[in-house]
N, C-alpha and C positions, 0 to 999 in steps of 0.2 A: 778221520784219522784215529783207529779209533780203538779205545780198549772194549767194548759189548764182543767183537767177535771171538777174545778169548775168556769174555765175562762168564759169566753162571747165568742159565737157563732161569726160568721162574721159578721152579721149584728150589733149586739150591740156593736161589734167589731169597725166599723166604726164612728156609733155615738162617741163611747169613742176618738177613733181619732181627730174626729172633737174638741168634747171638749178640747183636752187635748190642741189643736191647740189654740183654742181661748186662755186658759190659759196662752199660754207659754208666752207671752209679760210683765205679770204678776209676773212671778216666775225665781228670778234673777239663775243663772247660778252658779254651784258648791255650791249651797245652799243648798245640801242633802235633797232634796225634793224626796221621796219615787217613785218609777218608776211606772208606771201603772201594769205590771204584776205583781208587787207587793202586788197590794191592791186587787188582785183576787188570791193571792197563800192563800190555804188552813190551818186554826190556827189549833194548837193544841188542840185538844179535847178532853178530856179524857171520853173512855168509861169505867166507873168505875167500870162494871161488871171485867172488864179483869185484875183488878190490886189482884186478887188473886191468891196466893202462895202457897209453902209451903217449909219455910226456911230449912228445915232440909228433904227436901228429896233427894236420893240420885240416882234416876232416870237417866239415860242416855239414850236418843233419838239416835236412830239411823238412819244416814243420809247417809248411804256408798251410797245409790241407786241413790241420788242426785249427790254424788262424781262421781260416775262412769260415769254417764250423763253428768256433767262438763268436766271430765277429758277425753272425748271421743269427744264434739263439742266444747270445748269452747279454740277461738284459741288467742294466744298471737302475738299479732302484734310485728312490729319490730318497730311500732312506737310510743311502751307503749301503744296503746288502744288495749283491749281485743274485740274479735267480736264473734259469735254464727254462727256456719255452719246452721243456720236453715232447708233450703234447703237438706241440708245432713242427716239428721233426720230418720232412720227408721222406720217403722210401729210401728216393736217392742220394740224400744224405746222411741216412743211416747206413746204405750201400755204403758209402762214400770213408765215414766212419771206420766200417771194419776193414775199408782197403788200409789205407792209415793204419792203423794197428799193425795190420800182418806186415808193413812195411816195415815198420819198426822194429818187429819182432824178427825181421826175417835177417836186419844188420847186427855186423860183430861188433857188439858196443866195446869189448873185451879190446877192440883196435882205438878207439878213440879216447880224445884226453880227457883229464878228467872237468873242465866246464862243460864238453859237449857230453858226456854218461850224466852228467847232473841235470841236465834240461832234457836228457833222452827218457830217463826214470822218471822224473817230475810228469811230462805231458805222457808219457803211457801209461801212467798215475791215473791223471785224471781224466784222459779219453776212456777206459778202460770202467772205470766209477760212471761217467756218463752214458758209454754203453751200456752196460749191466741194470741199470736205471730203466732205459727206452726198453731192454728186452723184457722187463718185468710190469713197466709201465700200464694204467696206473695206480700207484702207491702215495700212501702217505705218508709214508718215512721210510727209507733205504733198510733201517732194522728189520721191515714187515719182507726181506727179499732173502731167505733163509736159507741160501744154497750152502752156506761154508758145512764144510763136515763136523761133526761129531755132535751128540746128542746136546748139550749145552750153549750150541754155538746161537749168533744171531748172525744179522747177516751176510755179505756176501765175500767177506775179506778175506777166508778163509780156504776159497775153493782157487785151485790152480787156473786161471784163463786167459794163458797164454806159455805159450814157449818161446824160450830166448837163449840162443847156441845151445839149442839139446836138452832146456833144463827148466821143468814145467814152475812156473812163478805166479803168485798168488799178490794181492793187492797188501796182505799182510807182508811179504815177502818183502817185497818194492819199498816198504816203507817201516817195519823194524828189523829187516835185516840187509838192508843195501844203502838207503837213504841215511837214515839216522848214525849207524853206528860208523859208515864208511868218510861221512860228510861231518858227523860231531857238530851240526850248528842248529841251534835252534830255530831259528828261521826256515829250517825245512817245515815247520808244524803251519806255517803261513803260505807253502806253495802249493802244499797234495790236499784236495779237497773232498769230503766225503757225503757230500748231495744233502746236507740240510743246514737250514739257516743259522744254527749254533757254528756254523765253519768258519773259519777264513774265507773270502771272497774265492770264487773259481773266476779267476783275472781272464778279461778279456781280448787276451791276443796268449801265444804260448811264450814257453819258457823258450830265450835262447844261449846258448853256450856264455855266448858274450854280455849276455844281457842280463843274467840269471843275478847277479852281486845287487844291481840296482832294483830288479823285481821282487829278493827277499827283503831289501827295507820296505819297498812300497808295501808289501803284504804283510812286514810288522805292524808298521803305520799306522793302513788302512783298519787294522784289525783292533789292534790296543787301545785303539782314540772313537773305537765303537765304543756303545753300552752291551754288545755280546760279549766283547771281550775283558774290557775295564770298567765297571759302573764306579763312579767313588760317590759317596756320600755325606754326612756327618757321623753315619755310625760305621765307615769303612767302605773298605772295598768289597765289589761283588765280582768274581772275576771266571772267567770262562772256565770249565772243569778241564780244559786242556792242561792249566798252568799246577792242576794238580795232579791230572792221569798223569804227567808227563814232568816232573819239576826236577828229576833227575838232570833232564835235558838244560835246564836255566840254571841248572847252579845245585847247591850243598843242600840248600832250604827257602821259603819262603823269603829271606830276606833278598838271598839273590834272584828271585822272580819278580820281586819290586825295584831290584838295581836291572833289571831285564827292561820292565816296564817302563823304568823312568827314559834310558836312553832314547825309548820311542816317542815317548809323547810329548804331544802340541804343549800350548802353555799354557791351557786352558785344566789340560788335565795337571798338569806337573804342580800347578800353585792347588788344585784337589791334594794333590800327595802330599805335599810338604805340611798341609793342615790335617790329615789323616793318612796314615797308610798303612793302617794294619788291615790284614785280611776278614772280614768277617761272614764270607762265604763265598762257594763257587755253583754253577750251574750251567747249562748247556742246553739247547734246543734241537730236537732231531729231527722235527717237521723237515720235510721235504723241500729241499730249496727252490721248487716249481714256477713259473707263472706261464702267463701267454703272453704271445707276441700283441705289441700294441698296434 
């Protein structure tokens, strides 16, 4: 989900380093001064072609073929993180895969309401992340898959790979300029998955129209009441660099990222917060969300 594909390369990478270095003597400590991958995670955009509807249709998308796909590689860890047998993939169900897709791509979402366009986007989200993944495969992190254009980019979010009514859409597309700004909820950062274990879980059955309200709690949940997402401690919070690429989306500032937080969590975390809850860092894992079938 991710802000690297409009980040800086390693070179302007360093520059920024250096800057940020001379800065810090500058910029007092626990001052909520914005993090640097911050000010390179990607805004909300609205492509306003895409915010058309049609309230009263009664349309159902069918996604069994993506189910079956899930429900055949996608394995549940014992340590709450879901992982992708990539590797274990058949021909013919990576055949199978891109039937799927063009199917999707081939319907006028532009016709249907707007629960069934939100589970439409979401699973050609992350089928689309999945392919791109097998066609590069193997890697050790989706970063190492460098197709997006432009000299500074990393990987693959940035390159068009797919057409949808006429109009080539890109993984960045689907999700800062259709998902987020059309939909305004932050629990979309819990359903589009971007292939390494610092994510949201890639949930194992797809999104449906109808089903999608109670699959974005489950994947607040599931996500917040990890240690990827929420660590608390005694010296604070450690919390996924999601809640800081992205914090615009939770609210004004960190304090509504932890009124975000709190609504999620078990009680285990919650009596964590009420004894600390100030932020004292973020981080993120881009390992490959890999494994093999057992």
């Amino acid at each position: 989900m991710r802000p690297h594909p409009h980040g800086p390369g390693l070179t302007l990478k360093l520059l920024i380093a250096a800057l940020a270095l001379s800065l810090a003597p500058f910029i007092a400590p626990g001052a909520g001064a914005v993090s640097l991958d911050a000010l390179f995670a990607p805004k909300a955009d609205l492509w306003e072609r895409w915010t058309r509807h049609d309230p009263q249709s009664a349309q159902i998308v069918d996604h069994r073929d993506w189910g079956e796909f899930l429900t055949r590689y996608v394995v549940v860890g014992d340590d709450g993180i879901n992982r992708v047998a990539y590797g274990d993939v058949t021909a013919g169900d990576r055949a199978a895969l891109g039937t799927y897709i063009d199917r999707l791509a081939a319907l006028p979402v532009s016709t249907l309401n707007r629960d069934e366009q939100l589970a439409f986007w979401v699973n050609l989200y992350n089928a689309l992340t999945v392919q791109v993944v097998l066609d590069h495969f193997p890697v050790d992190t989706i970063l190492d898959i460098d197709i997006s254009p432009g000299f500074f980019a990393d990987g693959p979010w940035g390159k068009t790979l797919v057409t949808v009514e006429g109009h080539e859409v890109s993984l960045n597309d689907i999700e800062h300029r259709i998902l987020r700004p059309i939909w305004r909820d932050p629990r979309i950062h819990y359903a589009v998955n971007c292939a390494s274990i610092g994510c949201p879980n890639l949930i194992a059955h797809p999104f449906t129209g109808s089903g999608a309200p109670a699959l974005l709690d489950e994947g607040a949940r599931s996500y917040i009441n990890h240690p990827r997402g929420v660590s608390a401690g005694p010296d604070g919070l450690v919390l996924s660099k999601i809640y800081s690429w992205f914090e615009e989306d939770f609210g004004r500032d960190e304090e509504d990222v932890i009124a975000h937080i709190r609504r999620f969590a078990d009680l285990a975390l919650a009596e964590s917060l009420a004894l600390n809850d100030e932020i004292s860092d973020y981080r993120y894992d881009w390992s490959l969300n890999g494994t093999s079938l057992p």
